[in-house]
TIFI-828267 format. One record per residue (C-alpha): residue in three letters; chain; x, z negated, y. Coordinates in Angstrom, 1 decimal. Each point is the difference from the previous one (the first is absolute). Layout:
N
atom resn: ALA, chain: A, xx: X, zz: Z, yy: Y
...
END
This chain:
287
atom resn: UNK, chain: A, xx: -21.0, zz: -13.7, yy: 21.9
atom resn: UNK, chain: A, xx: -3.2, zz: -1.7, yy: 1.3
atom resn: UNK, chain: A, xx: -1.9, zz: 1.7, yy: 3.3
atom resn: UNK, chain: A, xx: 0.8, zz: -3.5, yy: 1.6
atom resn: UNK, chain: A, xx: 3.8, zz: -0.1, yy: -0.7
atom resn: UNK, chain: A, xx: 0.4, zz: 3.9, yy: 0.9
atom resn: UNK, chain: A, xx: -1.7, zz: -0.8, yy: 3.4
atom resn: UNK, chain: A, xx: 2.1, zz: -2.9, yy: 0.1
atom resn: UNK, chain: A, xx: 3.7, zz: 1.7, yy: 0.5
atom resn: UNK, chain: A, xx: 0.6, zz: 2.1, yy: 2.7
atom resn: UNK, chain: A, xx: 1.1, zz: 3.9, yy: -1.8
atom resn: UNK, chain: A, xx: 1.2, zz: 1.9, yy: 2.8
atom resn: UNK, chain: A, xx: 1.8, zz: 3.1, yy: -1.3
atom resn: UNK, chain: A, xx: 3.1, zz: -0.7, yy: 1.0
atom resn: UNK, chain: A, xx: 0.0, zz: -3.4, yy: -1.3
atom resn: UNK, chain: A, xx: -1.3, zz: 1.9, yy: -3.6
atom resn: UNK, chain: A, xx: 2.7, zz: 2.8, yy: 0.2
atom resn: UNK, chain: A, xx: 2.7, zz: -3.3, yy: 0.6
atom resn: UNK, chain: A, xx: -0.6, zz: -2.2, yy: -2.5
atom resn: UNK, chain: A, xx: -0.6, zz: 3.6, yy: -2.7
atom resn: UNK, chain: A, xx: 3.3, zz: 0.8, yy: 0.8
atom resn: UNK, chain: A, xx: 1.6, zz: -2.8, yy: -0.8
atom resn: UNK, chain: A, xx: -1.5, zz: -0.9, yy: -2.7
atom resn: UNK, chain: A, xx: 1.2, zz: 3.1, yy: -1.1
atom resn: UNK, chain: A, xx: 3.9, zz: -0.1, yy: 0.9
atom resn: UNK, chain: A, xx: 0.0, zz: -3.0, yy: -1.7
atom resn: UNK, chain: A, xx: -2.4, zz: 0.5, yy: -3.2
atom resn: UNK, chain: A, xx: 0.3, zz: 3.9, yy: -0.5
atom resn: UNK, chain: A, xx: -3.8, zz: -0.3, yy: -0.2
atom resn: UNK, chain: A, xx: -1.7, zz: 2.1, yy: 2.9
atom resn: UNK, chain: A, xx: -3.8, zz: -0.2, yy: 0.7
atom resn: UNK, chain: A, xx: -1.5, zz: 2.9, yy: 2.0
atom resn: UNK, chain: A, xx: -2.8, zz: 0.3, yy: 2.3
atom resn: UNK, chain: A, xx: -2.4, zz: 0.8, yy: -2.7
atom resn: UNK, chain: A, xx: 1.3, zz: -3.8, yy: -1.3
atom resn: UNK, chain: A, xx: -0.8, zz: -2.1, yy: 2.8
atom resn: UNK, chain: A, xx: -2.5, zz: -1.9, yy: -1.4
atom resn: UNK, chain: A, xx: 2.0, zz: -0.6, yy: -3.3
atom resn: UNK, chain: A, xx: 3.5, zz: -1.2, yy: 1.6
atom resn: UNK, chain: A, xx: -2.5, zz: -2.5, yy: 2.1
atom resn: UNK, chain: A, xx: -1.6, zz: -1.2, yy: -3.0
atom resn: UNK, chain: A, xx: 2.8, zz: -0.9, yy: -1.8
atom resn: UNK, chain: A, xx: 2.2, zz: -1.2, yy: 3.3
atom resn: UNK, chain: A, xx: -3.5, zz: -2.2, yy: 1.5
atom resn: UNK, chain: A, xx: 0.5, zz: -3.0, yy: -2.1
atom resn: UNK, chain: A, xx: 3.5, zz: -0.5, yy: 1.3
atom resn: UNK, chain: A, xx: -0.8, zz: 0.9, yy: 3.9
atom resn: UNK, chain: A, xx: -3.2, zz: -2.4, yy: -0.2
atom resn: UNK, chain: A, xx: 2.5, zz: -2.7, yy: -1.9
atom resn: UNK, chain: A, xx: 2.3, zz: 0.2, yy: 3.0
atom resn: UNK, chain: A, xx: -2.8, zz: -0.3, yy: 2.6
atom resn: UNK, chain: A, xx: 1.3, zz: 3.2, yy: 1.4
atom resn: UNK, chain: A, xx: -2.7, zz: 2.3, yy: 2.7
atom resn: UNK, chain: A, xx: 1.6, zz: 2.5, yy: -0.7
atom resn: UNK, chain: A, xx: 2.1, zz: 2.5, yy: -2.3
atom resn: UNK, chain: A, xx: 2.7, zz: -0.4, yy: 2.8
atom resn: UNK, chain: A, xx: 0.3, zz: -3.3, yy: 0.0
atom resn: UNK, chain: A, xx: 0.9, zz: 0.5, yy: -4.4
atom resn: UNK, chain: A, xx: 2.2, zz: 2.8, yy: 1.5
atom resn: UNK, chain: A, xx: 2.4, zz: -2.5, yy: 1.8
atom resn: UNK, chain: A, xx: -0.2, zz: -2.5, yy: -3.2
atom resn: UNK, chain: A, xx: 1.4, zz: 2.4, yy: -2.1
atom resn: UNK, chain: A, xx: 2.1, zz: 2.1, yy: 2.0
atom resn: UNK, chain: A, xx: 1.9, zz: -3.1, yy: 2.2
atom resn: UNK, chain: A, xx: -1.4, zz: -3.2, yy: -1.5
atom resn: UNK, chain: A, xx: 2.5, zz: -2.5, yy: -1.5
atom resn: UNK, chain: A, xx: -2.4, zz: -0.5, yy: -2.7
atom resn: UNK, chain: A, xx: -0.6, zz: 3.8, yy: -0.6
atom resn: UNK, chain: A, xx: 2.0, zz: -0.2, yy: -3.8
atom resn: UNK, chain: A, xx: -2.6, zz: -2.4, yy: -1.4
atom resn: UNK, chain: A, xx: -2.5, zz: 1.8, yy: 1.5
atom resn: UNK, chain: A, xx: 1.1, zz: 3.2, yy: -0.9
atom resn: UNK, chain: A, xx: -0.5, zz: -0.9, yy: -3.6
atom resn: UNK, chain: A, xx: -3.4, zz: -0.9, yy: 0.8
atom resn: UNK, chain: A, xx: -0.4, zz: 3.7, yy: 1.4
atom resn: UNK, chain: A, xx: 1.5, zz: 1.7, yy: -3.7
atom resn: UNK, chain: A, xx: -2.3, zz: -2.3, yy: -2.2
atom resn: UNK, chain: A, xx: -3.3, zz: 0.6, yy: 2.4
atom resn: UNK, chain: A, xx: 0.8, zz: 4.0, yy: -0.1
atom resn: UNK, chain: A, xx: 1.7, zz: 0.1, yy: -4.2
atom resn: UNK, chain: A, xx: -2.2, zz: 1.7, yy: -2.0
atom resn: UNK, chain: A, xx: 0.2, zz: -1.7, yy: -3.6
atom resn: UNK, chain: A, xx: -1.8, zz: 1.4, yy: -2.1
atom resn: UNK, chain: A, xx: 1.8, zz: 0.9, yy: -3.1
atom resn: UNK, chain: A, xx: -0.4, zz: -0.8, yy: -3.4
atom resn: UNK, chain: A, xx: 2.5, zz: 0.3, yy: -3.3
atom resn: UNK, chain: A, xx: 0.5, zz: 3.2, yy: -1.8
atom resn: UNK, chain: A, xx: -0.2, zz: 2.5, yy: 2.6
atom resn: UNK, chain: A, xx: 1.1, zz: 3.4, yy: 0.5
atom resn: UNK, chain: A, xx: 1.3, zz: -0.3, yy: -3.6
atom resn: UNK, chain: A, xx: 1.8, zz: 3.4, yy: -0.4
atom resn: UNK, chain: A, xx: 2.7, zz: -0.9, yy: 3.2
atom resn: UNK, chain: A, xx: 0.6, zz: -3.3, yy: -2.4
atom resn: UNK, chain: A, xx: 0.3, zz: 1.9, yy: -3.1
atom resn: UNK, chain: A, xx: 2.5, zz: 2.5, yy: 1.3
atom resn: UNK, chain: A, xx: 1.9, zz: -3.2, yy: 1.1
atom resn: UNK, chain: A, xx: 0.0, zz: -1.6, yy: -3.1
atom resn: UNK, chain: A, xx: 0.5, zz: 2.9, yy: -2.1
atom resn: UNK, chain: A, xx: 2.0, zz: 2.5, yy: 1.9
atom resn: UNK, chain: A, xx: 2.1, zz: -1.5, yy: 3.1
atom resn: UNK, chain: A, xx: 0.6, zz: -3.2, yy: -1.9
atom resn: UNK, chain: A, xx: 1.8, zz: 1.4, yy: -3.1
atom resn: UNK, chain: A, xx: 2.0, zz: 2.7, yy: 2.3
atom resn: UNK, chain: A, xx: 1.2, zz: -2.7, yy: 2.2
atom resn: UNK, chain: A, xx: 1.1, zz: -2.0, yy: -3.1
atom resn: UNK, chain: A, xx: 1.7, zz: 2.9, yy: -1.8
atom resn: UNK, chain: A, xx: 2.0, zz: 0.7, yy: 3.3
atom resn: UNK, chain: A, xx: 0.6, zz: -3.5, yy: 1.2
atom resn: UNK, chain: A, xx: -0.2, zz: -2.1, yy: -3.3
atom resn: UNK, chain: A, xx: 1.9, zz: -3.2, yy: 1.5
atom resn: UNK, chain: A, xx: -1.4, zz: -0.2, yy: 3.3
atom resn: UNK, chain: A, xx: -3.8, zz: -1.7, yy: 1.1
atom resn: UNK, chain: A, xx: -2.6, zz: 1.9, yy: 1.4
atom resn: UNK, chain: A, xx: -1.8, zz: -0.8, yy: 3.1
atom resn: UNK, chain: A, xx: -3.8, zz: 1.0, yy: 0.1
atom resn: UNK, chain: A, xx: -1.4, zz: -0.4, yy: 3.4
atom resn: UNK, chain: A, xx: -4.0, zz: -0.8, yy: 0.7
atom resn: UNK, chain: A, xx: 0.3, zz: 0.8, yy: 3.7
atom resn: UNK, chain: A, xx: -3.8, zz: -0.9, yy: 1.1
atom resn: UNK, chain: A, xx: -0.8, zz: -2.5, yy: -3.1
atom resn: UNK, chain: A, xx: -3.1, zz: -1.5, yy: 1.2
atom resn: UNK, chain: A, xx: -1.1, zz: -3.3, yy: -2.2
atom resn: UNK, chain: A, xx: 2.3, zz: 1.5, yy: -2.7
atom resn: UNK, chain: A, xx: -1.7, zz: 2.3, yy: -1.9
atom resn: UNK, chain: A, xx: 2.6, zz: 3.2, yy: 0.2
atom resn: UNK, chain: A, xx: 2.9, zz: -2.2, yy: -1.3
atom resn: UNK, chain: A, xx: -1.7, zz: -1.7, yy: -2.4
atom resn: UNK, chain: A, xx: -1.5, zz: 3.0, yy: -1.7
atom resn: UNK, chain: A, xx: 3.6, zz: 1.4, yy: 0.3
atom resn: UNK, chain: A, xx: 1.2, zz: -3.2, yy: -2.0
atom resn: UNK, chain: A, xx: -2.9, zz: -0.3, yy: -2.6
atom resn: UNK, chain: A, xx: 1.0, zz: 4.1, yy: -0.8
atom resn: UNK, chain: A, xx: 3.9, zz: -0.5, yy: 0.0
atom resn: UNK, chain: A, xx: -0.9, zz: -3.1, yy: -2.2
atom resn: UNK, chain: A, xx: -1.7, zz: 2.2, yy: -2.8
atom resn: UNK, chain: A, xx: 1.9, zz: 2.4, yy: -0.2
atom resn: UNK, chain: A, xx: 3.1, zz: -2.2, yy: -0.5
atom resn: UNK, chain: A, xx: 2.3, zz: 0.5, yy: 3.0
atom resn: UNK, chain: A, xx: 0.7, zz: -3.9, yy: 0.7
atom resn: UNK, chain: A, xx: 1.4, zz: -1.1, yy: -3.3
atom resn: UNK, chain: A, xx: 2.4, zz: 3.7, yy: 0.6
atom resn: UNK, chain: A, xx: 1.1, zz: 0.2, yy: 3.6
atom resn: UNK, chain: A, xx: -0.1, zz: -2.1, yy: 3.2
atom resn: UNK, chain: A, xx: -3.0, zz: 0.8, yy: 2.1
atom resn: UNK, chain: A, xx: -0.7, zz: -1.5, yy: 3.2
atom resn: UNK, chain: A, xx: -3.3, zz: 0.5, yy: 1.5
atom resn: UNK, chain: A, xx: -0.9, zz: -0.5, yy: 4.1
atom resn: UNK, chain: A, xx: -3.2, zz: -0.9, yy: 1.2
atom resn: UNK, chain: A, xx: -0.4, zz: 0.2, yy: 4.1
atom resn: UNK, chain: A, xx: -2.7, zz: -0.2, yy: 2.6
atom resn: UNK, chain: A, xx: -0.1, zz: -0.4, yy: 3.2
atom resn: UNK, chain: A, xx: -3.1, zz: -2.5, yy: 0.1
atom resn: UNK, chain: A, xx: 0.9, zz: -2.9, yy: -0.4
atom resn: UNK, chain: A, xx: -3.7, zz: -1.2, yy: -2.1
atom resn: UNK, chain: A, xx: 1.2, zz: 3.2, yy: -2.3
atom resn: UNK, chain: A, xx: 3.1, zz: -1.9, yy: -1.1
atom resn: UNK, chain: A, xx: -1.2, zz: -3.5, yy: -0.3
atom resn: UNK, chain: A, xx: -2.8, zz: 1.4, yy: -2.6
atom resn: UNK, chain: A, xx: 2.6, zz: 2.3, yy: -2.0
atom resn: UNK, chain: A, xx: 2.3, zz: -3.5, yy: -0.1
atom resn: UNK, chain: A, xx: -3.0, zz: -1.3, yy: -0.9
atom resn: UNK, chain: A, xx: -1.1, zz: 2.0, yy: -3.1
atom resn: UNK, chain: A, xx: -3.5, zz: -0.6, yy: 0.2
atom resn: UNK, chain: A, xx: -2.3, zz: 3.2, yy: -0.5
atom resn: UNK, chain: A, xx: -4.0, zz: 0.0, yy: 0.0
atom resn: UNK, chain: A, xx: -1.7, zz: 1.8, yy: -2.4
atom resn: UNK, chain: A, xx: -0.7, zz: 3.4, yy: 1.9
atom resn: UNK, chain: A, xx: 4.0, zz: 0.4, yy: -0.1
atom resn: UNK, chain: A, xx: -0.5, zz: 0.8, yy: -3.7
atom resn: UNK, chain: A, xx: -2.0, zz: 3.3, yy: -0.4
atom resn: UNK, chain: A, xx: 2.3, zz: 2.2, yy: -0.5
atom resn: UNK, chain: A, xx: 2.8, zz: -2.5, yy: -2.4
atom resn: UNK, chain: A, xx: -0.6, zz: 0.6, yy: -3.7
atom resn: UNK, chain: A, xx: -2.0, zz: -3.5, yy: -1.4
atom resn: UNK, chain: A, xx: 3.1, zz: 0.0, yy: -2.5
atom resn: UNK, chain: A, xx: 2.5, zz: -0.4, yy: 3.1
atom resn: UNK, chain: A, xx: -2.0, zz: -2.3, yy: 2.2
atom resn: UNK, chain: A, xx: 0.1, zz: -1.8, yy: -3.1
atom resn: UNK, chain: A, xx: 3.5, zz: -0.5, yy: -0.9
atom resn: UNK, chain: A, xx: 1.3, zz: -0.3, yy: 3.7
atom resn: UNK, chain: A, xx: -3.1, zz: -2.0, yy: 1.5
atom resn: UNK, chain: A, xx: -1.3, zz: -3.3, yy: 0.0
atom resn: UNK, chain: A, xx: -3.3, zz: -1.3, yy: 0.8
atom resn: UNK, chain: A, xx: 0.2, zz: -3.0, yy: 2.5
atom resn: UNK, chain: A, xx: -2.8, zz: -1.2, yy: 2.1
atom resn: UNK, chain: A, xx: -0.6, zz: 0.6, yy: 3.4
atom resn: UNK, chain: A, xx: 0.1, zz: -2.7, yy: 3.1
atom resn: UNK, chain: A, xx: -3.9, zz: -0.6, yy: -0.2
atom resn: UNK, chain: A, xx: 0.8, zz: -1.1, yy: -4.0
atom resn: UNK, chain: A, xx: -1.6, zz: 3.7, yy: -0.9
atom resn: UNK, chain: A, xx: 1.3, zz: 2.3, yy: -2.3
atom resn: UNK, chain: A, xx: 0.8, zz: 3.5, yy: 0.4
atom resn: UNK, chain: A, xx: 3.8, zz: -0.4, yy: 1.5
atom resn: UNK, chain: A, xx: 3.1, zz: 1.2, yy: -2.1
atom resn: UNK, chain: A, xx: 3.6, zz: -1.1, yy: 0.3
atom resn: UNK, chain: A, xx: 2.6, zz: 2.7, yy: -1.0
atom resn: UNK, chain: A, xx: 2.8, zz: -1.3, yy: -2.8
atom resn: UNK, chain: A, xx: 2.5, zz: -1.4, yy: 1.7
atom resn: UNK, chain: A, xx: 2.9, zz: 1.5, yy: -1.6
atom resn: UNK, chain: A, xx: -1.6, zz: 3.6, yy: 1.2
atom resn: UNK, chain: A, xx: -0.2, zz: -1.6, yy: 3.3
atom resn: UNK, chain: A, xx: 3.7, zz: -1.0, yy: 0.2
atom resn: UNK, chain: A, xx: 0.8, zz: 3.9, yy: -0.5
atom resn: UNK, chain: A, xx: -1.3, zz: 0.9, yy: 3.1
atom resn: UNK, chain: A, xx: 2.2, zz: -1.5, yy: 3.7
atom resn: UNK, chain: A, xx: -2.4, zz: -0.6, yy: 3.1
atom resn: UNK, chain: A, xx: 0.6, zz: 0.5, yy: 3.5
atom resn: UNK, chain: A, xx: -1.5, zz: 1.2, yy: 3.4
atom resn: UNK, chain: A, xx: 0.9, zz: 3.2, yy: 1.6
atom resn: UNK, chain: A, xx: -1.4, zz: 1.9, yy: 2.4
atom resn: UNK, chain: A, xx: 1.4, zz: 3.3, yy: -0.4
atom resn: UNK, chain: A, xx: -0.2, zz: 0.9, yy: 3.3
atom resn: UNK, chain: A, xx: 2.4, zz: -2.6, yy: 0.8
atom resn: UNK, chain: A, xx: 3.6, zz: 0.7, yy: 0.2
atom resn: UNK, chain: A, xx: 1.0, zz: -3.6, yy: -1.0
atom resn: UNK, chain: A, xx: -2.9, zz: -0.3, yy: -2.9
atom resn: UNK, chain: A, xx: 1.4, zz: 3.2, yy: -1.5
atom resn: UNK, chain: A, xx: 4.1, zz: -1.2, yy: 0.4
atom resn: UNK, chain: A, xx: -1.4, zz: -2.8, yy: -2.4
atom resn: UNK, chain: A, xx: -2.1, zz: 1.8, yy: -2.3
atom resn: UNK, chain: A, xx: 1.2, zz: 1.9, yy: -2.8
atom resn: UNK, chain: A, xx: 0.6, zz: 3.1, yy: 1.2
atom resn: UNK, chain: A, xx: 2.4, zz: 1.2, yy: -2.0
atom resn: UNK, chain: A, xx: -2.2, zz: 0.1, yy: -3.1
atom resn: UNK, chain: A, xx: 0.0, zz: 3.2, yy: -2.2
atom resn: UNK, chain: A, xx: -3.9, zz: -0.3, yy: -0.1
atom resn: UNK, chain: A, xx: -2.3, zz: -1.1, yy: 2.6
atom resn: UNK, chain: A, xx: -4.0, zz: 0.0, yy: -0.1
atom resn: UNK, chain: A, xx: -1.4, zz: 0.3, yy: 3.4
atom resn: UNK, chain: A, xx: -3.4, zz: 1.3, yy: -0.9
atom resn: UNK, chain: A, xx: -3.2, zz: 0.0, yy: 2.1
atom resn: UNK, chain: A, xx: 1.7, zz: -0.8, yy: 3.1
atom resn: UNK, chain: A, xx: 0.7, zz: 3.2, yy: 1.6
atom resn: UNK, chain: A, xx: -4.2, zz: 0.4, yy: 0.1
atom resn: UNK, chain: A, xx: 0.3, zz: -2.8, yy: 2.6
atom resn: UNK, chain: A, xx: 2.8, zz: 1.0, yy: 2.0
atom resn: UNK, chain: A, xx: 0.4, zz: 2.5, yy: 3.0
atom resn: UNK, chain: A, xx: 2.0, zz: 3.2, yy: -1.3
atom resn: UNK, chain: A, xx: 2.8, zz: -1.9, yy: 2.4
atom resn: UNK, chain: A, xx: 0.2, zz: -2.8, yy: -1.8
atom resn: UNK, chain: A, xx: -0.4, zz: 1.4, yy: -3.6
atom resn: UNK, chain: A, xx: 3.6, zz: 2.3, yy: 1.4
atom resn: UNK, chain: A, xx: 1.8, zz: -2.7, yy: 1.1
atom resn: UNK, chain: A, xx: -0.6, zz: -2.5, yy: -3.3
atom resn: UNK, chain: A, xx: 0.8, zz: 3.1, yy: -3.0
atom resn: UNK, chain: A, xx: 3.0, zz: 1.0, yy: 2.3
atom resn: UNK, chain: A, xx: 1.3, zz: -3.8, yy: -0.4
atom resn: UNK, chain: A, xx: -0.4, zz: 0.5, yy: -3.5
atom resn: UNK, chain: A, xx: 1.9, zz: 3.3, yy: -0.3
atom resn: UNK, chain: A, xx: 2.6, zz: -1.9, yy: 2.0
atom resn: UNK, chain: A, xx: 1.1, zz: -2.9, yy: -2.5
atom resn: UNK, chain: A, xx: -1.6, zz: 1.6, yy: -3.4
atom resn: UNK, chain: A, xx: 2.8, zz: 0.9, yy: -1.9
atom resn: UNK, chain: A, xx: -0.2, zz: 3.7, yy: -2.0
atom resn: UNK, chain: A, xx: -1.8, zz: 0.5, yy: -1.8
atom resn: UNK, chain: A, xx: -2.8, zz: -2.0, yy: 1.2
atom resn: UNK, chain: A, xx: -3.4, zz: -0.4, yy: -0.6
atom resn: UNK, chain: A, xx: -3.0, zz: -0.3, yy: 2.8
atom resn: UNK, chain: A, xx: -3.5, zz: -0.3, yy: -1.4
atom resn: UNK, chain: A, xx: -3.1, zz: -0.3, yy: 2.6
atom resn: UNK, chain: A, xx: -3.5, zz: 0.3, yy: -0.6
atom resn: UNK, chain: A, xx: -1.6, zz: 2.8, yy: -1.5
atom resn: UNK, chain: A, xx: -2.1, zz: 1.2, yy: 2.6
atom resn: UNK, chain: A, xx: 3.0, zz: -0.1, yy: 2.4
atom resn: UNK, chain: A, xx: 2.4, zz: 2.3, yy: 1.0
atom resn: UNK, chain: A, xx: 3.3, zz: 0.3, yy: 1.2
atom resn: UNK, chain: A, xx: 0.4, zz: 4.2, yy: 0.4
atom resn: UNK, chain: A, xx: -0.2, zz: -0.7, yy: 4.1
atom resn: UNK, chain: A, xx: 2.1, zz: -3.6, yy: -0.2
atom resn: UNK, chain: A, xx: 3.5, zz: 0.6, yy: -1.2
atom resn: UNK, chain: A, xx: 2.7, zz: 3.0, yy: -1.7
atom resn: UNK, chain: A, xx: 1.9, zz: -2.2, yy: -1.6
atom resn: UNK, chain: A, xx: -2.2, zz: -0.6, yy: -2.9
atom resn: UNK, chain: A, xx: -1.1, zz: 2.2, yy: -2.8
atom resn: UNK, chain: A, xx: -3.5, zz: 0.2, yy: -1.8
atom resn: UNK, chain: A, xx: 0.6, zz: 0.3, yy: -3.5
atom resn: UNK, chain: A, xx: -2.4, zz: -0.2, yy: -3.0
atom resn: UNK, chain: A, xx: 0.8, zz: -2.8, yy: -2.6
atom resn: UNK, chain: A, xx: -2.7, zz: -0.6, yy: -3.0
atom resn: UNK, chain: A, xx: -3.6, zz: -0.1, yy: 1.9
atom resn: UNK, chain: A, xx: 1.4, zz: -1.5, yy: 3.1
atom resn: UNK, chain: A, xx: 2.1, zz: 1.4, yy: 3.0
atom resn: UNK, chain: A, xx: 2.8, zz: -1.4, yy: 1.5
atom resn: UNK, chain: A, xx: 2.6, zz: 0.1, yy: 3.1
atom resn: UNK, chain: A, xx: 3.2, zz: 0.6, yy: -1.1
atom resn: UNK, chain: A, xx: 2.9, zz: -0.3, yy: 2.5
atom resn: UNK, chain: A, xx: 2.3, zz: 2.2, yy: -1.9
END
């Protein structure tokens, strides 16, 4: 944020500690003092859009406003972090595709599974999960749903989208980007854009959800066997992080399946999941 807009909005620390802490109850997302500067950075455009003197005046927008929804999507797509590209974390993927898959179908072999992309971004997670159920066969064998969801708004209008820029690609084997990608020029007539197959994209359902929204979550697909919610926890106050994986141990059926980021972890968050080893990945099992 610019010296001139900073000096522009009135930061008492009250009005600091406010608007933090409800940004938080509503986003999971908690910024601490150390932060300051970075939650103003990426809330400025929005106060200095409103007009507003000061972070009070966004305060009351939010918090009693009857245009706070709207704007409360503004909020998740100014503070979404979105960058993600295909093919990541590979080995939580493979013991998807090679382990939980194939035991859920042996169990249940009439039934469709639910796989759950809880913080999707543009789309990369559930896409990756399709392109790997693809190759190794599982949608011409067994019904497979895959769920993408965000909570910003921008997020899910580029996964519907499809559209993916070229630094999405470095980590997606050239053979892959290949069969499931095509090129298609960008809105300045330049090329460099790729669209994703469109019977790929069908496999994957899109929706907002904020999960640390009661309602968002009732809609969501909770009750999925297997839900990706990686990365997110990093973000979140150890409050926040509690409250979502004990809604998950709440509607996953048993067993269940939790994967979250690799540098994350759960040992101070919840009992009622189980860290198990599967292939070169590890996975929370609610057993």
């Amino acid at each position: 944020m610019s010296t001139a807009l900073k000096q522009s909005i009135n930061l008492p620390r009250h009005g600091f500690e406010l608007l933090r802490d409800l940004v938080h109850e509503k986003t999971g997302l908690y910024f601490d003092d150390s932060k300051v500067d970075q939650f103003l950075d990426k809330l400025s455009p929005l106060i200095d859009e409103r007009d507003f003197g000061s972070l009070l005046d966004y305060y009351d927008l939010l918090r009693c406003d009857s245009g706070a929804m709207d704007e409360w999507g503004k909020l998740f797509d100014a503070l979404a972090v979105q960058e993600s590209f295909f093919w990541r974390e590979m080995e939580q993927i493979r013991a998807l595709v090679d382990e939980i898959v194939p035991e859920y179908f042996r169990a249940h072999p009439d039934r469709t599974l639910n796989i759950w992309s809880a913080a999707c971004a543009a789309g990369y997670e559930p896409l990756t999960i399709a392109m790997a159920l693809d190759e190794a066969g599982w949608f011409e064998r067994a019904r497979i749903v895959i769920y993408g969801s965000d909570a910003s708004p921008r997020a899910i209008r580029a996964a519907r989208n499809g559209v993916y820029r070229e630094h999405s690609f470095r980590r997606l084997p050239a053979a892959l980007r290949e069969k499931y990608f095509v090129p298609v020029d960008g809105p300045d007539g330049n090329a460099g854009l790729s669209r994703i197959s469109g019977n790929l994209h069908s496999r994957v359902h899109w929706r907002m959800a904020n999960l640390m929204s009661k309602a968002d979550l009732a809609l969501a697909p909770m009750a999925s066997p297997v839900v990706f919610c990686r990365n997110v926890f990093i973000y979140f106050s150890e409050f926040a992080a509690r409250k979502t994986v004990r809604a998950f141990a709440e509607t996953m059926p048993r067993p269940g399946y939790l994967f979250v980021g690799m540098a994350e972890s759960m040992m101070k968050l919840t009992s009622d999941f189980e860290l198990r080893d599967m292939g070169d990945a590890f996975v929370h099992v609610k057993s």
